[in-house]
TORTIRO-50027 format. One record per residue (C-alpha): x, y, z. Coordinates in steps of 0.001 Angstrom, whole numbers, plus 500000, padded with zeros to 6 digits. Example, Ala and Ser with C-alpha at 12.3 -4.5 7.8 and 13.67 -1.06 7.14 Angstrom:
BEGIN
+--------+--------+--------+
!      x !      y !      z !
+--------+--------+--------+
! 512300 ! 495500 ! 507800 !
! 513670 ! 498940 ! 507140 !
+--------+--------+--------+
This chain:
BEGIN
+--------+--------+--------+
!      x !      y !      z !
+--------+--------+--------+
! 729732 ! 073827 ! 496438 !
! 727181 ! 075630 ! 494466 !
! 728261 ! 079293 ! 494495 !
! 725592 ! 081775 ! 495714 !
! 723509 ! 083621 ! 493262 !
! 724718 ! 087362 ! 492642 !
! 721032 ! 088461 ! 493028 !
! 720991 ! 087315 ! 496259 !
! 724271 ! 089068 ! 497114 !
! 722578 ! 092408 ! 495804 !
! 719579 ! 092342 ! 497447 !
! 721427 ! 091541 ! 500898 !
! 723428 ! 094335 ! 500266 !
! 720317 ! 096718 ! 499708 !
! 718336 ! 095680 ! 502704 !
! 721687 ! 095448 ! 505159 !
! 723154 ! 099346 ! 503834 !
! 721093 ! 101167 ! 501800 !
! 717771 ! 101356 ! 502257 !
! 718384 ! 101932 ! 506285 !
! 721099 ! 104727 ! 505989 !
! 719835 ! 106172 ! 503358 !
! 716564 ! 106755 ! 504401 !
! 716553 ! 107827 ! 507619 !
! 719774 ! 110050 ! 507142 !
! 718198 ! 111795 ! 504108 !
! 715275 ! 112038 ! 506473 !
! 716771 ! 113405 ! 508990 !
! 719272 ! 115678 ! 507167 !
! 716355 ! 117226 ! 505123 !
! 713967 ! 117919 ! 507982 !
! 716368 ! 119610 ! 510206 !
! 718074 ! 121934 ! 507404 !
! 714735 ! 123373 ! 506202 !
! 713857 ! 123737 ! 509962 !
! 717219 ! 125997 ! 510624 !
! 716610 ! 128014 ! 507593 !
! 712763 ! 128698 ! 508415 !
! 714138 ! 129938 ! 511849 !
! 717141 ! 132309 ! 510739 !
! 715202 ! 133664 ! 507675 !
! 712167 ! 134137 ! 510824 !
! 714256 ! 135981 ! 512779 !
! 716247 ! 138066 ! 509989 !
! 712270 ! 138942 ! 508946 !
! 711712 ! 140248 ! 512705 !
! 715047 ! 141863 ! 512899 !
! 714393 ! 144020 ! 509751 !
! 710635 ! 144758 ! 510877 !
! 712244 ! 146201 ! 514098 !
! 714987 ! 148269 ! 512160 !
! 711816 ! 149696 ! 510488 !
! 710052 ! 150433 ! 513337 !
! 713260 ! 152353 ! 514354 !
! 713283 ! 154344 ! 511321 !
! 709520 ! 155087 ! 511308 !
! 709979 ! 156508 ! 515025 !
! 712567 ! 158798 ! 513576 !
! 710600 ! 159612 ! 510703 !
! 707551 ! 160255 ! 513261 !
! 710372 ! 162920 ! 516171 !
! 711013 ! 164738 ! 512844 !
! 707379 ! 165222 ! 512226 !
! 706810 ! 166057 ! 515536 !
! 709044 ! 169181 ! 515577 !
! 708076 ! 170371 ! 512244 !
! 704362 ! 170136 ! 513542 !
! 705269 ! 172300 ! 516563 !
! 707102 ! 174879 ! 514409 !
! 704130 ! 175173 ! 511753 !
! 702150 ! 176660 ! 514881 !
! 704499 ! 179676 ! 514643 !
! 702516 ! 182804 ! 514428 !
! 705299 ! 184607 ! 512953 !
! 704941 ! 181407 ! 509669 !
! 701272 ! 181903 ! 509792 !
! 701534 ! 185628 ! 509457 !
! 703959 ! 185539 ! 506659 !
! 706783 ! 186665 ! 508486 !
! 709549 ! 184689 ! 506823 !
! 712593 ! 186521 ! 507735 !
! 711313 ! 186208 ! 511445 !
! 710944 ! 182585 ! 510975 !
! 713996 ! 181644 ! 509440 !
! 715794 ! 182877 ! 512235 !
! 713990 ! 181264 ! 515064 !
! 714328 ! 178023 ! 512907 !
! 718319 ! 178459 ! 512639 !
! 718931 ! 176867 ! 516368 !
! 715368 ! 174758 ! 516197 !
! 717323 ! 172427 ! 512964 !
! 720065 ! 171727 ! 515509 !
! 718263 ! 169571 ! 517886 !
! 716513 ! 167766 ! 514909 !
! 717702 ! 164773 ! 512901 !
! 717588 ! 166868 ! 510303 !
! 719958 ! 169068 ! 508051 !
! 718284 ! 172228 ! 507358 !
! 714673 ! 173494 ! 506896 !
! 713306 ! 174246 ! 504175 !
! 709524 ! 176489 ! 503301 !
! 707735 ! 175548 ! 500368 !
! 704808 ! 177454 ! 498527 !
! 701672 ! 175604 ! 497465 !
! 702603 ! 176606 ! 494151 !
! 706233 ! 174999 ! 494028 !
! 708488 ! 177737 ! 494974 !
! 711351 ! 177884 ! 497511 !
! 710480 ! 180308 ! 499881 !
! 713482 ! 180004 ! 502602 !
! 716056 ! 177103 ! 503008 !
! 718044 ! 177231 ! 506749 !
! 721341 ! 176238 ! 503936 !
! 720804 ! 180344 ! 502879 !
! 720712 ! 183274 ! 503903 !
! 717340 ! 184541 ! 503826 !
! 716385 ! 186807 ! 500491 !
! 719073 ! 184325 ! 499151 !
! 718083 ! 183343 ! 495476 !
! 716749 ! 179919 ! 495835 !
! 716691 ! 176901 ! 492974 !
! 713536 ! 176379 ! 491219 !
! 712069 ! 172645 ! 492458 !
! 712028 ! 170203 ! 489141 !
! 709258 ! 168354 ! 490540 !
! 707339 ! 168197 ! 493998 !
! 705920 ! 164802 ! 494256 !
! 705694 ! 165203 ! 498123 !
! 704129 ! 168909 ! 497762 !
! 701647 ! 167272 ! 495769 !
! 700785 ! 164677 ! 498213 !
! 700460 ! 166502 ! 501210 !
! 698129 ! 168990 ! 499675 !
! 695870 ! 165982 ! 497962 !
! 696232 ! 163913 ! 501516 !
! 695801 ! 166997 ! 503789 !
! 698684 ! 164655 ! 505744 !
! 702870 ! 164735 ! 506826 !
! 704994 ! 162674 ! 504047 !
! 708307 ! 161250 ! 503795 !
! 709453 ! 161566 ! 500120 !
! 711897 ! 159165 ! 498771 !
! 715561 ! 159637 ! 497970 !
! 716227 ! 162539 ! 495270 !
! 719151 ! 165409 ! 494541 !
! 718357 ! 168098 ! 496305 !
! 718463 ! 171550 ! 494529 !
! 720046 ! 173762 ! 497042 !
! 723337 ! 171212 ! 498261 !
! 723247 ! 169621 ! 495064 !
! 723406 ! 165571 ! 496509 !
! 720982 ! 162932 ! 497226 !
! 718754 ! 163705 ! 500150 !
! 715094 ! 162947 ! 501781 !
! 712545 ! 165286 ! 503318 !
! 710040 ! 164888 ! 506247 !
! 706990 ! 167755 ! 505247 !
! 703670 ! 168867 ! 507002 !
! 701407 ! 170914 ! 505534 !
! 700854 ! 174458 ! 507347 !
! 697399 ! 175882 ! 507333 !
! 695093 ! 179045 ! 508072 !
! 691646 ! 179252 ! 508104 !
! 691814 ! 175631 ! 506805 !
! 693647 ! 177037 ! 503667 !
! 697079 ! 175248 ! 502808 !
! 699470 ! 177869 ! 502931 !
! 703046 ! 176297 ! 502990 !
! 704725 ! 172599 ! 502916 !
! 707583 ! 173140 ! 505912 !
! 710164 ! 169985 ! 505248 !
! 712914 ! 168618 ! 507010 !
! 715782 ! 167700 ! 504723 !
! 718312 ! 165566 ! 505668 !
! 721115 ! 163345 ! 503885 !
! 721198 ! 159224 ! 504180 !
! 723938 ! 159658 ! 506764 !
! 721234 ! 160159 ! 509185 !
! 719678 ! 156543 ! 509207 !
! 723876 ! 155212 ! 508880 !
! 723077 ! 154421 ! 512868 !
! 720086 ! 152422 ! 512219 !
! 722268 ! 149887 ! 510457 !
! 725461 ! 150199 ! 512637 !
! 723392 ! 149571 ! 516184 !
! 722209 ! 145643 ! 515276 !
! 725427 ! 144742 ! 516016 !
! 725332 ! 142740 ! 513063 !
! 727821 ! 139948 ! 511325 !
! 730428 ! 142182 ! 509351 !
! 729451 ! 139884 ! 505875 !
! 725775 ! 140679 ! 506373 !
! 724653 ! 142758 ! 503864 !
! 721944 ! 145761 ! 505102 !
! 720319 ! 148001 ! 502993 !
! 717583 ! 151095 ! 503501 !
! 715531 ! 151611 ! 500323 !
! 713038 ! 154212 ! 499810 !
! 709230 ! 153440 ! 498139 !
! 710915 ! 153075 ! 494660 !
! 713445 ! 150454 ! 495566 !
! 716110 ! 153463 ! 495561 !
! 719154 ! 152482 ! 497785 !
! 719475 ! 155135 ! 500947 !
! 721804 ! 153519 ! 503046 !
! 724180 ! 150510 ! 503419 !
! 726912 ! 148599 ! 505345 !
! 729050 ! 147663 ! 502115 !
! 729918 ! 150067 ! 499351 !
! 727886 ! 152698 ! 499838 !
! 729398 ! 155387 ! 497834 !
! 728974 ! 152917 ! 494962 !
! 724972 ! 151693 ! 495284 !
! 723800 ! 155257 ! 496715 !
! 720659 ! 156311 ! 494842 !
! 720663 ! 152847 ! 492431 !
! 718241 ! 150253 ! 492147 !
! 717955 ! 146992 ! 493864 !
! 717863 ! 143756 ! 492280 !
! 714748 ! 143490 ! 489728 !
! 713621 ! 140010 ! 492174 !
! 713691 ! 141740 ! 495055 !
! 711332 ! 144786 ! 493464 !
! 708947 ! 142451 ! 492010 !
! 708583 ! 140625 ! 495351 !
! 708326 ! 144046 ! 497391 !
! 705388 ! 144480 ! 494647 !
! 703470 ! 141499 ! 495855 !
! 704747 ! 141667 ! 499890 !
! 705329 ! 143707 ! 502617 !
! 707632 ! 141044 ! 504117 !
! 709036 ! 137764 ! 502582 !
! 712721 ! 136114 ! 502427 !
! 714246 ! 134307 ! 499546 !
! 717742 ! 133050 ! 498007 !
! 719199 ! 135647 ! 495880 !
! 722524 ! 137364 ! 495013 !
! 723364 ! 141378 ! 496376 !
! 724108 ! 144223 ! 494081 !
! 728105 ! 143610 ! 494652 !
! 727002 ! 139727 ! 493465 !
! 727407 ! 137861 ! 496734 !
! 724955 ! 134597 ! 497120 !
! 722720 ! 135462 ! 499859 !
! 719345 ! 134619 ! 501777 !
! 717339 ! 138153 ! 501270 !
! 714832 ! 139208 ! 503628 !
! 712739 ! 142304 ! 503892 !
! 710022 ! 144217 ! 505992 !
! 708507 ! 147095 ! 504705 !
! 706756 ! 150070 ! 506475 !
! 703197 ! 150388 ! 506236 !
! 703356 ! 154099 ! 506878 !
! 706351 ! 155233 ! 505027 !
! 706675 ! 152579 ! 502971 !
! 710423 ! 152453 ! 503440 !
! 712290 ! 149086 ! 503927 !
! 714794 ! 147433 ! 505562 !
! 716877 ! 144366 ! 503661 !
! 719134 ! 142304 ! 505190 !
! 721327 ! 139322 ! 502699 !
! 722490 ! 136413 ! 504915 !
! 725737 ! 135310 ! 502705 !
! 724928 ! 131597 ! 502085 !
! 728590 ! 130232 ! 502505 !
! 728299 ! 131927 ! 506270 !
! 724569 ! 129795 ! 507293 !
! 725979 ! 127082 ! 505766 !
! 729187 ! 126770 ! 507971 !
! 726812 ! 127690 ! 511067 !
! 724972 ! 125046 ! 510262 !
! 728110 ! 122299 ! 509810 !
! 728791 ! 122945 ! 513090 !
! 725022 ! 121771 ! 514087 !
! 725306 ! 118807 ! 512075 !
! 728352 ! 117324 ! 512944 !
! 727129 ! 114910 ! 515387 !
! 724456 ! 113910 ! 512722 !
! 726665 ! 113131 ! 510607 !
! 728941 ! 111427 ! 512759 !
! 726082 ! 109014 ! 513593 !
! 725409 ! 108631 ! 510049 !
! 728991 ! 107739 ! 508761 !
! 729120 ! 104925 ! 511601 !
! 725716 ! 103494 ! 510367 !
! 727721 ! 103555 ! 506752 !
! 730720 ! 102242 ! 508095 !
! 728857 ! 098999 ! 508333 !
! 727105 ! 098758 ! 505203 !
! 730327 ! 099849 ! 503580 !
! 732596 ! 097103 ! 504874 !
! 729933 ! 094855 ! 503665 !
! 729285 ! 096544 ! 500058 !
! 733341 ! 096488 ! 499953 !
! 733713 ! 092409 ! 500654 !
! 730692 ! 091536 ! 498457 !
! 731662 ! 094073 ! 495780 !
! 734896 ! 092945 ! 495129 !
! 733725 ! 089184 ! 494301 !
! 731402 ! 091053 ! 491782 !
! 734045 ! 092602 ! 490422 !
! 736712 ! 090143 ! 490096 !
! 734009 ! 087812 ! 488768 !
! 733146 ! 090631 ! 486283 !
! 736507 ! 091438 ! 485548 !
! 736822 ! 087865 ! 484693 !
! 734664 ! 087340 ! 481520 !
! 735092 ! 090723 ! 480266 !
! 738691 ! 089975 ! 478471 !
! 737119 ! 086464 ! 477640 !
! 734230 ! 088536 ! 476042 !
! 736264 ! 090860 ! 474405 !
! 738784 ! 088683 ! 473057 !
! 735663 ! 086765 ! 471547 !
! 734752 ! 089658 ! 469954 !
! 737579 ! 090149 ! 468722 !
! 737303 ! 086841 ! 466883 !
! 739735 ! 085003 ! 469358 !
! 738879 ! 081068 ! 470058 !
! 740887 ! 079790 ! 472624 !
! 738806 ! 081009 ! 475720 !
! 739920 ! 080298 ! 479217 !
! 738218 ! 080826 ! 482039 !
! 738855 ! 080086 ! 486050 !
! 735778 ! 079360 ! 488593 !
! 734341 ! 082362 ! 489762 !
! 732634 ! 083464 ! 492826 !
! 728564 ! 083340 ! 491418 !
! 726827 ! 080652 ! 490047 !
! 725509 ! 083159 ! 486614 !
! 729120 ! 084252 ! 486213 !
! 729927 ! 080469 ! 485944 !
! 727417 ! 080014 ! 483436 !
! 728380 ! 082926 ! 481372 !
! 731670 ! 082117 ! 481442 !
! 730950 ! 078318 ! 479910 !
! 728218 ! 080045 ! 477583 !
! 730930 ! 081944 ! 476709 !
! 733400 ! 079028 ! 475829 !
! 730171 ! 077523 ! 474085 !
! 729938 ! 080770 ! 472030 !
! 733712 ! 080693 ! 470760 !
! 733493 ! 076940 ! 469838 !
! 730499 ! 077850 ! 468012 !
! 731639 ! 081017 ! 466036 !
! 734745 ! 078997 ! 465312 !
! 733096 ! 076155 ! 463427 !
! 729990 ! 078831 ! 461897 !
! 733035 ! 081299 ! 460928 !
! 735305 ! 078079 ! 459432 !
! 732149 ! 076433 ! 457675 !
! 730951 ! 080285 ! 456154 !
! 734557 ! 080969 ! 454528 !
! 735713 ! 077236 ! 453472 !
! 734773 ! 074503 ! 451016 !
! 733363 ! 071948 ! 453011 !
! 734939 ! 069282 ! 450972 !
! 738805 ! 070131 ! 450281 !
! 739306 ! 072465 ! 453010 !
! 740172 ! 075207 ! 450618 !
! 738834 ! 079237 ! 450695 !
! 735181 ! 079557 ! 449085 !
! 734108 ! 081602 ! 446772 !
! 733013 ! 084583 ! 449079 !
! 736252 ! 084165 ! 451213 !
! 738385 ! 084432 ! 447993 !
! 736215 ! 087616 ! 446490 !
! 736931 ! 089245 ! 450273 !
! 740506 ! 088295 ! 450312 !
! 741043 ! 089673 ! 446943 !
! 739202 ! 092963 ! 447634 !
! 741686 ! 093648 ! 450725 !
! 744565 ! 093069 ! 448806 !
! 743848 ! 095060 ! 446034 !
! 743578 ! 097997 ! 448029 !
! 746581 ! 097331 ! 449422 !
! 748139 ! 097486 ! 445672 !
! 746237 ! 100575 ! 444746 !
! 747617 ! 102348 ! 448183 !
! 751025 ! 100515 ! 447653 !
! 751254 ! 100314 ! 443765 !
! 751693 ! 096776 ! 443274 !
! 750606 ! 093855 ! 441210 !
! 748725 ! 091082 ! 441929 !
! 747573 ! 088082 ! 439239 !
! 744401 ! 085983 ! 439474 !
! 744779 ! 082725 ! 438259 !
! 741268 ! 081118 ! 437113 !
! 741490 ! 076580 ! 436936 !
! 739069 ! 074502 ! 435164 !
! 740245 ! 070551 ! 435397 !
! 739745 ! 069143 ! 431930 !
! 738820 ! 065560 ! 431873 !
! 736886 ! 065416 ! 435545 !
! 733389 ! 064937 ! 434349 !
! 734591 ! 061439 ! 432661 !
! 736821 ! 060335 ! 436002 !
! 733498 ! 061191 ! 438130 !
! 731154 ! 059243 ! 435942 !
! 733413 ! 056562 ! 435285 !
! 734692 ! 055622 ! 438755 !
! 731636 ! 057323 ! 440993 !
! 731358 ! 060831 ! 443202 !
! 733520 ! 059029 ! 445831 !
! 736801 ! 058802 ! 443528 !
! 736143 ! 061936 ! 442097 !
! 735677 ! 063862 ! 445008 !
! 738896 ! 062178 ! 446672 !
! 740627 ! 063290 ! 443506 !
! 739200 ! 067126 ! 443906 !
! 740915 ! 066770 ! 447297 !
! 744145 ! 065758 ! 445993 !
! 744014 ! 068513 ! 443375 !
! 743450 ! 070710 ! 445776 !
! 746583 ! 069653 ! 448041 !
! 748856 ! 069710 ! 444534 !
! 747722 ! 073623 ! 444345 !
! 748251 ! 074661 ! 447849 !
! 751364 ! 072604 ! 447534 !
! 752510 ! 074573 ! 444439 !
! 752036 ! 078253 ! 445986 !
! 753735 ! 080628 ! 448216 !
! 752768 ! 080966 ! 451899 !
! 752077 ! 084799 ! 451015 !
! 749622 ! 083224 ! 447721 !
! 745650 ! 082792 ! 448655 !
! 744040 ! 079074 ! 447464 !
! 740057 ! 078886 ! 446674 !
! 737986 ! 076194 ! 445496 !
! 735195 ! 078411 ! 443767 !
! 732692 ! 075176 ! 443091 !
! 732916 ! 072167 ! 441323 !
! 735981 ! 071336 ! 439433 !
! 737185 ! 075158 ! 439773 !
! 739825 ! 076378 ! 441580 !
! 741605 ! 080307 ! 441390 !
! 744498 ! 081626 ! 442670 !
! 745629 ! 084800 ! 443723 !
! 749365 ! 085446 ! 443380 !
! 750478 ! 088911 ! 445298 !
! 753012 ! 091350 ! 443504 !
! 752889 ! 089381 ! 440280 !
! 751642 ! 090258 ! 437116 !
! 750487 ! 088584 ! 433945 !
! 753734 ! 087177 ! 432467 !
! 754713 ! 086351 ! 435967 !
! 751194 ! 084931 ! 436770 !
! 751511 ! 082223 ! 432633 !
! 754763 ! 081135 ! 433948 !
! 753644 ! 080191 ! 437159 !
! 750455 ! 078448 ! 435652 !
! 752633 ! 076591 ! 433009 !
! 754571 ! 074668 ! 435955 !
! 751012 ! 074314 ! 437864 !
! 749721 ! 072536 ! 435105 !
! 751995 ! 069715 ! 434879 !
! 751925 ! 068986 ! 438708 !
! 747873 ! 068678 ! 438592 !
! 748624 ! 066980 ! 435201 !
! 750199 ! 064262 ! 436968 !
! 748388 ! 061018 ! 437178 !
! 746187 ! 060388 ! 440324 !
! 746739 ! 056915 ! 442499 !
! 743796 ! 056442 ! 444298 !
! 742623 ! 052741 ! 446105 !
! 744260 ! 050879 ! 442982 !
! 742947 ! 053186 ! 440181 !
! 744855 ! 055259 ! 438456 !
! 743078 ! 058420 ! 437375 !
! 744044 ! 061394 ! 435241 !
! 743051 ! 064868 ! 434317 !
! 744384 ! 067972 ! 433194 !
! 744032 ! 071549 ! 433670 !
! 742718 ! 074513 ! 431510 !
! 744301 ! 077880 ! 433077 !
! 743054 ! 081869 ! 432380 !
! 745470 ! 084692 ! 434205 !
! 744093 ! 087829 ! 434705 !
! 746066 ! 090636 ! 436213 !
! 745808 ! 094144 ! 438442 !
! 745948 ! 096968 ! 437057 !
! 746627 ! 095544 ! 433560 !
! 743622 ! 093144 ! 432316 !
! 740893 ! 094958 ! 435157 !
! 740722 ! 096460 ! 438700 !
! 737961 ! 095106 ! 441049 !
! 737699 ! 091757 ! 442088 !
! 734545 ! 090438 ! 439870 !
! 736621 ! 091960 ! 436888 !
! 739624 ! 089966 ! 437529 !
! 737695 ! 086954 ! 437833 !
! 735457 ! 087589 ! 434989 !
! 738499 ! 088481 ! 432823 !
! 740121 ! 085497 ! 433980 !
! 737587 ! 083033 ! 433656 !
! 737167 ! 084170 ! 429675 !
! 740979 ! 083562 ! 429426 !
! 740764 ! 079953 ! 430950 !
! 737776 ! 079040 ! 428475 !
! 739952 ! 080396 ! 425410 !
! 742330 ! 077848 ! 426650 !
! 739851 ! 074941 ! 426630 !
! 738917 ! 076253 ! 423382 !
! 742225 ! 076295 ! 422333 !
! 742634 ! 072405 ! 422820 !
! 743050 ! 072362 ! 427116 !
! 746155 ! 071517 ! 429109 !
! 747241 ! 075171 ! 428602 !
! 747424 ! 078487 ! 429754 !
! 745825 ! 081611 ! 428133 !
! 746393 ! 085652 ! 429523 !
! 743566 ! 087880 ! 429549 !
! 743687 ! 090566 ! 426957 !
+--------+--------+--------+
């Protein structure tokens, strides 16, 4: 049977798993976890606006009262002493922690903390004095130390008037502990993080670590977005580093805030819960494509896993490829294209690094051979001998009886030499009627005497279809490290050596200097 293509299983596999599941449940998933977040960070938003509200209506009682008391004639008449002690039981039913009289020009005139003709602090700076005398209007001020108790406070002031003349700035100090209730009545989640924060961004009051963020900054994002909006909710971390979802609403008259941090671990289980079914639904739907993916998948695999030794081992250089019938009809073919491949490199490989005619290393293959071993001698600090063969008499055998004879004789030769060597000894047929020979761990009296006995067997005469033929041989050794140390050197210096022997009357052997 023809096996199915493995396209064909892939595309099934697409259509019948992931395009459906995937794009509905990311669909689905997507859609409903922005919704959720729009909603909680809608109704954090409308939480904090009321918690602003709440501390604006505080903000407005205190003004109230002070208003009333800067309508005491005893205040408009200059009688100070008279007013501080009407105002001693009047701070009591106020959300407030003293009152406090301030000149137009700066000075303390009476603080409820003294006694009055007390020496009073000089004021640094009056930022809200300043204010309510340009603006004719009450103020809050934001969070600062306050001169007289010496720790961060914040002050509700009107302006008191006569004859339309601003006279004093009568204030209503009061410490951050006031607004703690503002915060503790929301009921909210104990890992929510609130905050109250003046104009500046100055922390006034918190649920977590209060001591420790009381008068600081918050986070540089969330200034730069209370720069740009009066309300607005974003990812973020607190000041004690928590991941959160920030949101804010700030006051249009005081322009105080309110920031709550949703910790993102905490909407993120709340949300699990939600999407449990969802995902329920969704892991069935994948249940199906996966027992699908798994039975298809595993023929892929096995049918991968099947040509990737072959492949390797080819790469490796290995011929004998075998291969069993696999699953897909292109894993088939790859695995005979494969086979193909290794018969192929085997006969390319065998024809590159042999003489085509005796069977014998070429030239190349004996120059390679040579280089490897004589690295092996320089890291090992051995000899090795080159033995360079001319046959003497060839030309007149191969014009005499035709190519034929003499190349049946070259093949005989060539069988005498490989004959003569050691299984550890390297044979080459280097072209024509040349032959070398490298001996390992020899040297260059080792390398004559071997070449004196080699001689005398390819002297021997040559019986071939009734004619008897016979040549000689001319030899030149060459040796490592004595007579040169690279491969073109030994065969150089070997090759003069064999042509001093010819010169010398043939049949003999001649050592390179």
């Amino acid at each position: 049977m023809k096996s199915p293509g493995i396209r064909a299983r892939l595309v099934t596999l697409a259509l019948g798993c992931v395009l459906p599941i995937a794009g509905v449940a990311a669909l689905l998933l997507f859609e409903f976890y922005e919704r959720e977040q729009t909603r909680l960070i809608s109704n954090a938003i409308s939480q904090a606006r009321a918690m602003v509200s709440t501390i604006d209506r505080d903000f407005a009682r205190t003004q109230a009262a002070l208003e009333a008391l800067a309508t005491s004639r005893r205040l408009a008449t200059g009688d100070l002493q008279g007013f501080h002690s009407r105002v001693q039981d009047a701070v009591k039913n106020m959300q407030a922690d003293s009152i406090v009289v301030v000149d137009a020009s700066g000075p303390l005139l009476l603080s409820t903390r003294r006694p009055f003709g007390a020496p009073l602090p000089k004021l640094a700076t009056a930022p809200l004095l300043k204010r309510v005398m340009e603006t004719g209007k009450p103020g809050v001020s934001d969070l600062y130390i306050g001169p007289v108790v010496g720790r961060f406070i914040y002050t509700v002031a009107v302006p008191v008037k006569r004859d339309g003349a601003f006279l004093y700035l009568l204030s209503a100090t009061a410490s951050p502990t006031q607004l703690a209730s503002v915060l503790t009545e929301q009921k909210m989640s104990s890992t929510w993080r609130a905050s109250i924060v003046d104009s500046t961004g100055t922390v006034v009051a918190r649920t977590h670590d209060l001591v420790k963020f009381l008068g600081g900054k918050v986070n540089p994002d969330l200034l730069q977005r209370m720069a740009h909006a009066d309300e607005d909710g974003f990812k973020t971390r607190t000041l004690d580093g928590v991941p959160v979802i920030t949101v804010y609403s700030r006051s249009q008259v005081s322009r105080w805030s309110v920031v709550l941090g949703m910790p993102l671990e905490e909407l993120t289980m709340g949300l699990r819960q939600t999407l449990t079914q969802l995902i329920v639904a969704t892991f069935a739907a994948l249940g199906v494509g996966i027992a699908l993916a798994w039975f298809i998948g595993g023929r892929v695999a096995t049918s991968i896993a099947a040509l990737t030794k072959p492949a390797i081992a080819l790469a490796l250089g290995e011929t004998a490829i075998a291969i069993a019938p696999l699953y897909f009809e292109e894993a088939n073919a790859m695995g005979h294209a494969l086979q193909d491949t290794a018969k192929s490199l085997q006969h390319a490989k065998h024809e590159a690094q042999h003489d085509g005619l005796t069977g014998l290393a070429n030239r190349s293959s004996f120059h390679l051979v040579v280089s490897q071993h004589l690295a092996r001698c320089l890291r090992n600090k051995t000899g090795l001998a080159v033995l360079f063969i001319d046959l003497d008499g060839f030309k007149a055998v191969n014009d005499t009886y035709g190519h034929a004879v003499g190349d049946q004789l070259l093949k005989t030769v060539s069988i005498r030499i490989t004959g003569a060597v050691r299984d550890s000894d390297f044979c080459a047929r280097l072209g024509g009627d040349e032959f070398a020979i490298a001996l390992l761990e020899s040297d260059l009296e080792k390398g004559a005497a071997f070449a004196q006995g080699l001689i005398e067997v390819i002297s021997e005469p040559y019986l071939m279809d009734g004619i008897t033929a016979t040549v000689s041989a001319s030899v030149g050794v060459a040796a490592f490290p004595a007579s040169a140390v690279s491969t073109d050197a030994l065969l150089n210096q070997a090759d003069q050596a064999m042509y001093q022997a010819k010169a010398l009357g043939k049949r003999r052997c001649c050592m390179a200097a």
